[in-house]
C-alpha positions as a Markdown table, in Angstrom:
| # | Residue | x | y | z |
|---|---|---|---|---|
| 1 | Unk | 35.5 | -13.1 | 8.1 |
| 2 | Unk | 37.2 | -14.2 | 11.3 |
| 3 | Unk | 36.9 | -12.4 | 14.9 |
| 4 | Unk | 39.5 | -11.4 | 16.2 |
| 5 | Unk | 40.6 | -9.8 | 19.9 |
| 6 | Unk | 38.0 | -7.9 | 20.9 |
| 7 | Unk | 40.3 | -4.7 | 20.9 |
| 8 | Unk | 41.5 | -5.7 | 17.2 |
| 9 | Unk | 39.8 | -5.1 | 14.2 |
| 10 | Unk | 41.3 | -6.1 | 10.4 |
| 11 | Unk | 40.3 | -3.2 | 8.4 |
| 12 | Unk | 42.5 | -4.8 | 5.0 |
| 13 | Unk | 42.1 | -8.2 | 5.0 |
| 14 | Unk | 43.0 | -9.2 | 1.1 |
| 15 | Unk | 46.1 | -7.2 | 0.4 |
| 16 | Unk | 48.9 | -9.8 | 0.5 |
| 17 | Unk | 51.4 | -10.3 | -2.2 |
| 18 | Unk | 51.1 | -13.7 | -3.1 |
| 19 | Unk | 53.3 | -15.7 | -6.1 |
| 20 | Unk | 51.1 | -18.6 | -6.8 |
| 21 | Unk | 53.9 | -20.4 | -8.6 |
| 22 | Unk | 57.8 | -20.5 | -9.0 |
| 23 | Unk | 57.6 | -18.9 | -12.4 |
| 24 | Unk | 55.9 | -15.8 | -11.1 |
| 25 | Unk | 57.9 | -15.2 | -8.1 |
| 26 | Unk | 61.2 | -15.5 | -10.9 |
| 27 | Unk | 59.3 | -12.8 | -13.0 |
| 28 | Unk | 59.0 | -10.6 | -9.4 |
| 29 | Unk | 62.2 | -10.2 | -8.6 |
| 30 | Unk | 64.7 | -7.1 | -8.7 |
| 31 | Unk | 66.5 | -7.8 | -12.1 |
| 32 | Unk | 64.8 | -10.8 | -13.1 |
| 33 | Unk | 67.3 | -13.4 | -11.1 |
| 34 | Unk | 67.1 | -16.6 | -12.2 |
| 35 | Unk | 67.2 | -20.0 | -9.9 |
| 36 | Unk | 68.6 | -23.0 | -10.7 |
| 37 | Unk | 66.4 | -26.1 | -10.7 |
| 38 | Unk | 68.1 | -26.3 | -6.9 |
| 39 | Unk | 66.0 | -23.2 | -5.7 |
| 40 | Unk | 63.2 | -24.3 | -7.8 |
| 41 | Unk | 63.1 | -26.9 | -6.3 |
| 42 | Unk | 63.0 | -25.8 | -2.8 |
| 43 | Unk | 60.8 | -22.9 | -3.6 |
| 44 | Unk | 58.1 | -25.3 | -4.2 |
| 45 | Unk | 58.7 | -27.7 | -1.2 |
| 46 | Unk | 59.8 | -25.4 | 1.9 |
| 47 | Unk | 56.8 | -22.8 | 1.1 |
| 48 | Unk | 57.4 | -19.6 | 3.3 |
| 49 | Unk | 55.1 | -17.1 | 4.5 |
| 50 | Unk | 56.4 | -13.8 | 5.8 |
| 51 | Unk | 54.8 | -11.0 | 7.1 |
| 52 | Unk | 57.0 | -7.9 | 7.6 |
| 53 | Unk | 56.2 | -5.9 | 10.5 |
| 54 | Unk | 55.8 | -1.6 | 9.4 |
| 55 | Unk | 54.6 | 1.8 | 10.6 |
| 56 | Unk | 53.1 | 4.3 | 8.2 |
| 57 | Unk | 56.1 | 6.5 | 8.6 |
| 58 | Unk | 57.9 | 3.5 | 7.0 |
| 59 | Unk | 55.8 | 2.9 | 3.7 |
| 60 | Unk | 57.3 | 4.4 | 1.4 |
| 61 | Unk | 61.1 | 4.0 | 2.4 |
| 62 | Unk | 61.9 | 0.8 | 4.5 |
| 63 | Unk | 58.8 | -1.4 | 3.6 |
| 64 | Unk | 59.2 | -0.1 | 0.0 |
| 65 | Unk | 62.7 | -1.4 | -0.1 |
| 66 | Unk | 61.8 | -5.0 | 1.5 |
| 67 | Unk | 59.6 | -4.9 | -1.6 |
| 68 | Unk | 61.7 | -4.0 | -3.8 |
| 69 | Unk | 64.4 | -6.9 | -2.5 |
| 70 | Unk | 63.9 | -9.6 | -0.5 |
| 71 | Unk | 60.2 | -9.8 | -0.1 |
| 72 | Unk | 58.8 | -11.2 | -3.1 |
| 73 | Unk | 61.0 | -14.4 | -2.9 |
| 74 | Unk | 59.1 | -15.4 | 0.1 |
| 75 | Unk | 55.5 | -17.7 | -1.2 |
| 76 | Unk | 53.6 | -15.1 | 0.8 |
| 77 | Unk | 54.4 | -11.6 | 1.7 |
| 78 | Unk | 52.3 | -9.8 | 4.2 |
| 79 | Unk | 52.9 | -5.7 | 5.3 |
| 80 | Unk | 51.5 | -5.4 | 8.5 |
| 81 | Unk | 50.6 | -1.9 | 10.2 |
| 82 | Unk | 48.6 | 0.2 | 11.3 |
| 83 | Unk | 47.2 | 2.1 | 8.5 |
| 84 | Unk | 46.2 | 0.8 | 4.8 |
| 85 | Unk | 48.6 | 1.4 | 1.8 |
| 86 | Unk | 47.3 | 0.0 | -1.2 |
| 87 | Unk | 51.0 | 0.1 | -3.0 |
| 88 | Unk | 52.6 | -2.3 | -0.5 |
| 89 | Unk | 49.8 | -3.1 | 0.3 |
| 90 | Unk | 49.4 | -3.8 | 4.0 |
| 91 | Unk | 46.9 | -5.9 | 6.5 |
| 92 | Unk | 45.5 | -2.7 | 8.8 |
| 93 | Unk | 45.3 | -3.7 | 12.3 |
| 94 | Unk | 43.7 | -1.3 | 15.0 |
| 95 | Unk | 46.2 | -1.9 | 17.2 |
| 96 | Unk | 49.0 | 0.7 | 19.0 |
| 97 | Unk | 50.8 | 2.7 | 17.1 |
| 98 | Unk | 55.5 | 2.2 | 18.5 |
| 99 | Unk | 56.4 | -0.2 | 20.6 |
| 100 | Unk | 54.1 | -0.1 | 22.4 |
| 101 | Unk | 51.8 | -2.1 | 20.0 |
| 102 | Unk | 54.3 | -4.6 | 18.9 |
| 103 | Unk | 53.1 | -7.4 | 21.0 |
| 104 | Unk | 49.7 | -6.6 | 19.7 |
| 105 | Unk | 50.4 | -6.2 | 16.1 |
| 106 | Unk | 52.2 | -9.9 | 16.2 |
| 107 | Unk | 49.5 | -11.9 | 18.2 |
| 108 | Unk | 47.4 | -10.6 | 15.1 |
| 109 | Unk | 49.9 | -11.3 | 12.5 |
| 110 | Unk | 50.1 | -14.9 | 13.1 |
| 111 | Unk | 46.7 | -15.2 | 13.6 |
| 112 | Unk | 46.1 | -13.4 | 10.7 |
| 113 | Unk | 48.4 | -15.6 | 8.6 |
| 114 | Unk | 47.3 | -18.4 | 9.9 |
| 115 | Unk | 43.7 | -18.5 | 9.0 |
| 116 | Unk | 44.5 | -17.8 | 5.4 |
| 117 | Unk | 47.1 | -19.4 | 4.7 |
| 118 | Unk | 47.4 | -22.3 | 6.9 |
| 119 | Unk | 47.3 | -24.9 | 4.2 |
| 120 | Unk | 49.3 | -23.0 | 1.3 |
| 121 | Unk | 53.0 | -22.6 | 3.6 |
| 122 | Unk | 54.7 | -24.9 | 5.5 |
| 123 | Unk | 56.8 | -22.0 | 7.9 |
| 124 | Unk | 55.6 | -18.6 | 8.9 |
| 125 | Unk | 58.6 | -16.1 | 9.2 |
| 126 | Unk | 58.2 | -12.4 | 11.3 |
| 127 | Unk | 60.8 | -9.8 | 10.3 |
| 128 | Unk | 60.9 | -6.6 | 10.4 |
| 129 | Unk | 61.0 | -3.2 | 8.2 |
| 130 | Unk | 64.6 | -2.9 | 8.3 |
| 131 | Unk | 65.6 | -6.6 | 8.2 |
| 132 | Unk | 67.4 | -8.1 | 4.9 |
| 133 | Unk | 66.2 | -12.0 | 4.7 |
| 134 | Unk | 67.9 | -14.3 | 2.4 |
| 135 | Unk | 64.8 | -16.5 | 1.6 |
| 136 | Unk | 67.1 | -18.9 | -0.5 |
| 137 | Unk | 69.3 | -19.7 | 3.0 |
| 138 | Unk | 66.4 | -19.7 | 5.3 |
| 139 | Unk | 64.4 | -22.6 | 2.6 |
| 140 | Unk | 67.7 | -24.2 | 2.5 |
| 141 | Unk | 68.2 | -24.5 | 6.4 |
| 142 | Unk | 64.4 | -25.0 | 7.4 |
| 143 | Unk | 65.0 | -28.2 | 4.8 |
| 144 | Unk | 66.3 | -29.9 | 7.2 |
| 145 | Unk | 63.3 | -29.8 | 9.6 |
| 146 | Unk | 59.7 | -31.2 | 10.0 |
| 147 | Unk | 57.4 | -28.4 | 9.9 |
| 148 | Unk | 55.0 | -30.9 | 11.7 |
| 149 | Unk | 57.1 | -30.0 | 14.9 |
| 150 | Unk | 56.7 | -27.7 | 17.2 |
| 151 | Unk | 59.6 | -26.2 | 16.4 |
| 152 | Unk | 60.9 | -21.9 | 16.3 |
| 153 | Unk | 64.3 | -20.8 | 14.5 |
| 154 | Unk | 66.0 | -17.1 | 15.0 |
| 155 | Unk | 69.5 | -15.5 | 16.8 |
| 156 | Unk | 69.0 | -17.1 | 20.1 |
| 157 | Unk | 69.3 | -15.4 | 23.6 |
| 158 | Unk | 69.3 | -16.6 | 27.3 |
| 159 | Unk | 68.0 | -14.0 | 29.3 |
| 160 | Unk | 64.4 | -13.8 | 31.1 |
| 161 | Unk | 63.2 | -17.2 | 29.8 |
| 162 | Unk | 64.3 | -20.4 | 30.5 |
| 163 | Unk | 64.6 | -21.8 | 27.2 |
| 164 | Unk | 66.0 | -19.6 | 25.7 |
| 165 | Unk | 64.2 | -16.5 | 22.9 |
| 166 | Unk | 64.7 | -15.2 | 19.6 |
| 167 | Unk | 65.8 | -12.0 | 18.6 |
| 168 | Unk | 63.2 | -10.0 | 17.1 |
| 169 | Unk | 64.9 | -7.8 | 14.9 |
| 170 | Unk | 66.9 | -10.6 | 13.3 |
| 171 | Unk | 63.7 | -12.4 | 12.5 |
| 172 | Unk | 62.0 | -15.9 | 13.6 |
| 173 | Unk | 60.2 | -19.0 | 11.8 |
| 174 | Unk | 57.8 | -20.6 | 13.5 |
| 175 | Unk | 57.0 | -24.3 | 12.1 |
| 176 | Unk | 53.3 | -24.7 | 10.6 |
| 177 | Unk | 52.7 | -27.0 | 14.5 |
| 178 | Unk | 53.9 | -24.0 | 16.2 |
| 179 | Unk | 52.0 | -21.4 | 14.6 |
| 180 | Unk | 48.5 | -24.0 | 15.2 |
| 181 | Unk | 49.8 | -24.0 | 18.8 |
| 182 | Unk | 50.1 | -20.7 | 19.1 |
| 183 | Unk | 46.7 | -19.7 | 17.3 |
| 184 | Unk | 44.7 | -22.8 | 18.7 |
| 185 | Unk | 46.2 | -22.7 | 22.1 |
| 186 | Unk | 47.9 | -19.5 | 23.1 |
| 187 | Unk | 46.3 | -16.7 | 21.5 |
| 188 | Unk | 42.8 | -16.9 | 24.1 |
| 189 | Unk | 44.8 | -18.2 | 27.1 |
| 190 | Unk | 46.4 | -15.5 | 28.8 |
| 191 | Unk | 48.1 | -18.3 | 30.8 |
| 192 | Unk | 50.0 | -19.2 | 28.2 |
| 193 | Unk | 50.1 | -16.0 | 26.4 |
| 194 | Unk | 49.8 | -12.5 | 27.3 |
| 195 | Unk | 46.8 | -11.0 | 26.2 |
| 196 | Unk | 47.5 | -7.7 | 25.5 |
| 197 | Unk | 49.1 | -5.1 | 23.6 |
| 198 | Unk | 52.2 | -4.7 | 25.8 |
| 199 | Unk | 55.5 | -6.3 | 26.2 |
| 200 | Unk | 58.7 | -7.0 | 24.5 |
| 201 | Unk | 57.5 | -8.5 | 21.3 |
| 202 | Unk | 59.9 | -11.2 | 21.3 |
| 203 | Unk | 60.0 | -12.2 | 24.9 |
| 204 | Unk | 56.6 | -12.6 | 25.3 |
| 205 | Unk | 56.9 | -14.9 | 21.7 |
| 206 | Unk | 59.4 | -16.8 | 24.2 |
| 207 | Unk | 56.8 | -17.2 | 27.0 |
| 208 | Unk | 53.9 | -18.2 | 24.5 |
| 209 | Unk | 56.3 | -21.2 | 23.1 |
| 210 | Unk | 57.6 | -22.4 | 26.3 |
| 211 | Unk | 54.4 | -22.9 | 27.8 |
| 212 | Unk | 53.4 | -24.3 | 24.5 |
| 213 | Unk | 56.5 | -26.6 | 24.5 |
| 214 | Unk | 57.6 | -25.5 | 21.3 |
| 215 | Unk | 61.7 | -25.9 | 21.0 |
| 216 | Unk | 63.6 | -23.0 | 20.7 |
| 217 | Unk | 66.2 | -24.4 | 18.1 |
| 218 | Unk | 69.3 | -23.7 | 17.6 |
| 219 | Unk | 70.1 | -22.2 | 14.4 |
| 220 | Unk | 73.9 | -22.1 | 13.7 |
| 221 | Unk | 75.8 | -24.2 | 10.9 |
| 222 | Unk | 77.4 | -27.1 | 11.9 |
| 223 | Unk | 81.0 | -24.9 | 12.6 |
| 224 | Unk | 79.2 | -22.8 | 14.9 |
| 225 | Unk | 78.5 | -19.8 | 12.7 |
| 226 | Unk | 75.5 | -17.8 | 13.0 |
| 227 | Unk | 72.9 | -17.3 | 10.7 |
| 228 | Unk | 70.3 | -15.1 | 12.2 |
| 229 | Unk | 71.9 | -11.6 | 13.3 |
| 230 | Unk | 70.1 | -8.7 | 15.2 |
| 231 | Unk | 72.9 | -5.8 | 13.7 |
| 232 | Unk | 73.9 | -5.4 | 10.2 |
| 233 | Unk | 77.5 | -7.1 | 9.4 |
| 234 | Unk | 79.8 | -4.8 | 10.3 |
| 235 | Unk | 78.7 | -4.9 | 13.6 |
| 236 | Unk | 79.2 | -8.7 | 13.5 |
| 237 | Unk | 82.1 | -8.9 | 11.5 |
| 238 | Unk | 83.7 | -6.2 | 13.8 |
| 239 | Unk | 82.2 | -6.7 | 16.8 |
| 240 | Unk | 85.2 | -5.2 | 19.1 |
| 241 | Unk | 85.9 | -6.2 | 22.8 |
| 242 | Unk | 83.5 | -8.9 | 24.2 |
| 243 | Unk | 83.1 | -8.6 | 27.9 |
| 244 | Unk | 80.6 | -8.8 | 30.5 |
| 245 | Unk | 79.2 | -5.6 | 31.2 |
| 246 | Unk | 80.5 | -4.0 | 28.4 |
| 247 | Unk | 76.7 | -4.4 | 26.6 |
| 248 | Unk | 73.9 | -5.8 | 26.8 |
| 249 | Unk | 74.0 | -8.1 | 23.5 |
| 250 | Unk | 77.2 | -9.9 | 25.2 |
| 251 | Unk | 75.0 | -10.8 | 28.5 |
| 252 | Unk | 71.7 | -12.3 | 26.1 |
| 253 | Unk | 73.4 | -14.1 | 23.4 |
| 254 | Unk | 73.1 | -17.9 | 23.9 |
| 255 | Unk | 75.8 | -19.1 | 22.5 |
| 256 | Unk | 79.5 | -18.2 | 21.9 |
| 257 | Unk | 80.0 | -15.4 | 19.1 |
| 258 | Unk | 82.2 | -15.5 | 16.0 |
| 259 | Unk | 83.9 | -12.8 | 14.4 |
| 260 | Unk | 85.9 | -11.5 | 11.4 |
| 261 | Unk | 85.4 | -13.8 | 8.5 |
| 262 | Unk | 84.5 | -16.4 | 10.8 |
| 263 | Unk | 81.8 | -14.4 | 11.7 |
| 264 | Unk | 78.6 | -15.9 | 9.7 |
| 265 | Unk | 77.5 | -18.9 | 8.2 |
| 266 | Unk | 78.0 | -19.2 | 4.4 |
| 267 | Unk | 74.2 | -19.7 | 4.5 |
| 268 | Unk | 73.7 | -16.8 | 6.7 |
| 269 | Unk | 69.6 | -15.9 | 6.7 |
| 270 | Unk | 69.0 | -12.4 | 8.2 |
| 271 | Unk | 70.5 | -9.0 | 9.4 |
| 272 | Unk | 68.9 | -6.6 | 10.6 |
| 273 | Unk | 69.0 | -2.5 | 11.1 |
| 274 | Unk | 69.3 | -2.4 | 7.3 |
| 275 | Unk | 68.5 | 0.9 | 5.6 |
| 276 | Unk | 66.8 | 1.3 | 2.5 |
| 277 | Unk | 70.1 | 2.0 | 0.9 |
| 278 | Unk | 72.1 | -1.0 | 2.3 |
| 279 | Unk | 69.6 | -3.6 | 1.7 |
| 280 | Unk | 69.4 | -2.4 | -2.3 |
| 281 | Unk | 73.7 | -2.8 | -2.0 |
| 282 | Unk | 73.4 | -6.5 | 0.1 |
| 283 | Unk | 70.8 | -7.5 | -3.0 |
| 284 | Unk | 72.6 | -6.2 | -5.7 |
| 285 | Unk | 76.0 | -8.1 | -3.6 |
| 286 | Unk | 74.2 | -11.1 | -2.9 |
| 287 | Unk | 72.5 | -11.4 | -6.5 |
| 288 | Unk | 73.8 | -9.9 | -9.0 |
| 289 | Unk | 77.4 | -9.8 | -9.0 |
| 290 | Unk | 78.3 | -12.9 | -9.4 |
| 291 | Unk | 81.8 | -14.3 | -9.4 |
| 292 | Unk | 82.6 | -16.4 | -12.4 |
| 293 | Unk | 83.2 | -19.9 | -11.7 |
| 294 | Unk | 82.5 | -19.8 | -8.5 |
| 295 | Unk | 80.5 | -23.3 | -7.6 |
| 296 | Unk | 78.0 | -24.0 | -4.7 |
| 297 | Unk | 79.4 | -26.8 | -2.6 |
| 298 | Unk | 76.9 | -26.8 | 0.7 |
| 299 | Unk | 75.5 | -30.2 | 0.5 |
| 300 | Unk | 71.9 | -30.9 | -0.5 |
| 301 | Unk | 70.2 | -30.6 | 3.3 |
| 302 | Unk | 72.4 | -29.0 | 5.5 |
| 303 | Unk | 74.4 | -30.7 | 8.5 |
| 304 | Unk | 72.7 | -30.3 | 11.6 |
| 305 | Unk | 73.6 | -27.7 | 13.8 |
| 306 | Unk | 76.5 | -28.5 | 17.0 |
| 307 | Unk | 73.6 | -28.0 | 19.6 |
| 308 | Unk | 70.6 | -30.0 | 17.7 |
| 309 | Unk | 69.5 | -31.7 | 20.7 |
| 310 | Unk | 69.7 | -28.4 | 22.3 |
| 311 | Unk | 71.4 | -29.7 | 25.3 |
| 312 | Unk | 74.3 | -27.4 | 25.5 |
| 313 | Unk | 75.2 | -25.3 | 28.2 |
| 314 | Unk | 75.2 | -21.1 | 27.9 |
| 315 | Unk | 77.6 | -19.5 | 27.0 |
| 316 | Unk | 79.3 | -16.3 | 29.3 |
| 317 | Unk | 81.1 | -13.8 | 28.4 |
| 318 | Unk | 84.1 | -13.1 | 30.2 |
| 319 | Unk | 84.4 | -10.4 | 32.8 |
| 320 | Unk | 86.1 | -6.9 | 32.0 |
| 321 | Unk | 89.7 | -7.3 | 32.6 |
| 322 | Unk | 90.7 | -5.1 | 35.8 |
| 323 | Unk | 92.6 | -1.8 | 34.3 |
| 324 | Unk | 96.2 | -1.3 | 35.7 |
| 325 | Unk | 96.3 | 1.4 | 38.8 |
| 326 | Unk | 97.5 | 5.1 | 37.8 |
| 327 | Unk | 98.4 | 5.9 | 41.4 |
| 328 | Unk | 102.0 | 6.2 | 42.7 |
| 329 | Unk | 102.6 | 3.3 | 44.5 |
| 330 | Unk | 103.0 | 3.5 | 48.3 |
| 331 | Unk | 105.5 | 4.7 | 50.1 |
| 332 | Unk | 107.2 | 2.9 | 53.6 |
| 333 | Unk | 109.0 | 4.9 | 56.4 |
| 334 | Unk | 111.3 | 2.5 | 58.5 |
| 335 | Unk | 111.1 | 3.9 | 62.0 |
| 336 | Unk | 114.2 | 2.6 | 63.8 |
| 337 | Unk | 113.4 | 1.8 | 67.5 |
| 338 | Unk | 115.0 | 3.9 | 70.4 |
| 339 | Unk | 118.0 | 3.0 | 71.8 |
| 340 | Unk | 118.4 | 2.3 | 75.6 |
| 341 | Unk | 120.6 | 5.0 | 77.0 |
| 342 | Unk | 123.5 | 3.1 | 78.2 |
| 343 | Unk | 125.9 | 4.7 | 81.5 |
| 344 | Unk | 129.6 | 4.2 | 81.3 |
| 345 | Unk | 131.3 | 2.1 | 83.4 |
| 346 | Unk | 133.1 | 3.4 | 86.6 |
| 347 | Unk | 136.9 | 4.2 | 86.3 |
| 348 | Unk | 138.6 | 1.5 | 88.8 |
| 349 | Unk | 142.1 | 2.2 | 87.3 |
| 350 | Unk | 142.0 | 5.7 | 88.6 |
| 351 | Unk | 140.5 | 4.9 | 92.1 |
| 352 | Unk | 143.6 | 2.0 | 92.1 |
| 353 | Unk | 145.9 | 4.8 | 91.4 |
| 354 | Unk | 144.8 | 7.5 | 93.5 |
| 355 | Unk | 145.2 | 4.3 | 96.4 |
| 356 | Unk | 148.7 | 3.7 | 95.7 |
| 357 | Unk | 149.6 | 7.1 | 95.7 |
| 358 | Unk | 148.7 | 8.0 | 99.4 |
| 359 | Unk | 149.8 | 3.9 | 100.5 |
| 360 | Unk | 153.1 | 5.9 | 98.6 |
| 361 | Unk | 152.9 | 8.7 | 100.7 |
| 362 | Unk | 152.3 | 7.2 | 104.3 |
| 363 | Unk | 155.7 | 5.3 | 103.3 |
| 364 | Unk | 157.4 | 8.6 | 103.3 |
């Protein structure tokens, strides 16, 4: 058995679910769905691992329902938590309990999942709980990539690292180079990696694969739809007024957001703050009812995303528009200046008058 951080100790190190072939994970799924020799296909040569991150509280409710949908359509399933559940099962890590133990619990998981399992899957996806994956879309896109890369996928924001991070509620993929990279290099160099338990879980992911010069890709489709979400799709369908300011998701995102029915990608991979309840609804949406006639069109390998060489500049949202003043508007008082106090003239006619009258007189 490996050793792991000294604070860290596996206590369930063989409970994965695991479908060794394309026939079993068929048999596995909600309502026996059937593939088409496409998904076959892809199931066998873009091989997925993903370990879901859980609490206790969460067993029986949101890791149940991951279960129950999504989860066994990935090559590998992992539960990861805290305490053991043998009917998940999970991979017990003696690590913080909240969120405060999320930086932990992932340096473990991908070490975890890499010493096992390093030769059987060719990406190693992180999600949590209450994210809903569409393992069919995520093979489909990671198609088009070299998992001998050092390459990470996810909804991509551009605050506190350079480069660029991945949200980690919508989920990320790390290429098999990465994941060596990040278990080989990273996970006893505190240089390049924090070392503890603490920190934002997907930032400090960002820090580890910058310094490890791992490419934060950009994951949109080639019209510059998303296809990794951090809400569920209302939120992104609906999103409202975008402004700077307004919240926080408007000053992260990387680039520019799309909305309405333009919102997300036709191969959309992930939303996330699913409940149980929703994510039974998006499976039984996504693979059961089925419109008649309908065919897929996407191309075999998808086209490349519009920022592929990842050269594009961020994107800003605009600033809040100034609201329109509710006070009266001034008032002016025109003062008029003083006049000059002008005197009258004198009278000369009467002076002339009262002359002529006495010249009149001394005639007499």
């Amino acid at each position: 058995m490996f050793g792991l951080h000294q604070n860290t100790n596996v206590v369930s190190a063989t409970n994965t679910v695991k479908n060794q072939s394309t026939k079993n994970v068929i048999n596995s799924f909600v309502n026996k769905i059937v593939i088409d020799d496409k998904g076959k296909s892809l199931y066998d040569r873009v091989r997925i691992l993903c370990w879901v991150m859980t609490t206790p509280a969460n067993h029986d409710t949101k890791a149940r329902a991951v279960k129950e949908t999504w989860g066994p359509r990935c090559n590998v399933l992992l539960f990861i938590s805290t305490e053991d559940d043998p009917k998940l099962p999970t991979v017990k890590f003696e690590v913080k309990s909240g969120r405060d133990g999320l930086w932990g619990k992932t340096r473990e998981a991908f070490r975890y999942a890499w010493d096992r399992y390093q030769d059987e899957v060719d990406w190693f996806l992180k999600a949590d709980d209450d994210t809903y994956i569409i393992v069919e879309n995520l093979r489909y896109f990671l198609s088009g990539f070299n998992t001998s890369k050092p390459m990470w996928f996810g909804h991509k924001f551009k605050a506190l690292i350079k480069n660029g991070y991945f949200s980690g509620g919508a989920g990320y993929a790390l290429s098999r180079e990465a994941t060596k990279r990040f278990v080989k290099e990273a996970y006893f160099n505190e240089k390049i990696c924090r070392k503890d338990q603490g920190g934002a879980e997907d930032a400090e992911m960002g820090t580890c694969m910058q310094n490890l010069n791992v490419s934060t890709m950009d994951t949109r489709d080639s019209q510059g739809r998303g296809r990794f979400f951090p809400f569920n799709p209302d939120s992104h369908y609906n999103p409202g007024d975008i402004h700077a300011g307004d919240y926080w998701y408007w000053d992260y995102i990387y680039y520019p957001p799309t909305q309405g029915r333009n919102c997300c990608s036709d191969s959309a991979i992930s939303f996330h703050y699913v409940d149980p309840n929703f994510m039974r609804m998006l499976d039984l949406f996504f693979y059961q009812i089925r419109p008649y006639g309908v065919v897929d069109q996407r191309p075999a390998v998808p086209e490349p995303p519009p920022d592929v060489e990842l050269k594009a500049t961020r994107w800003f949202a605009p600033p809040k528009p100034t609201p329109p003043s509710t006070l009266p508007p001034p008032t002016t008082t025109t003062i008029k200046p003083k006049e000059k106090e002008v005197k009258a003239p004198a009278d000369n006619n009467k002076n002339n008058n009262i002359t002529a009258s006495s010249n009149d007189t001394k005639k007499n």
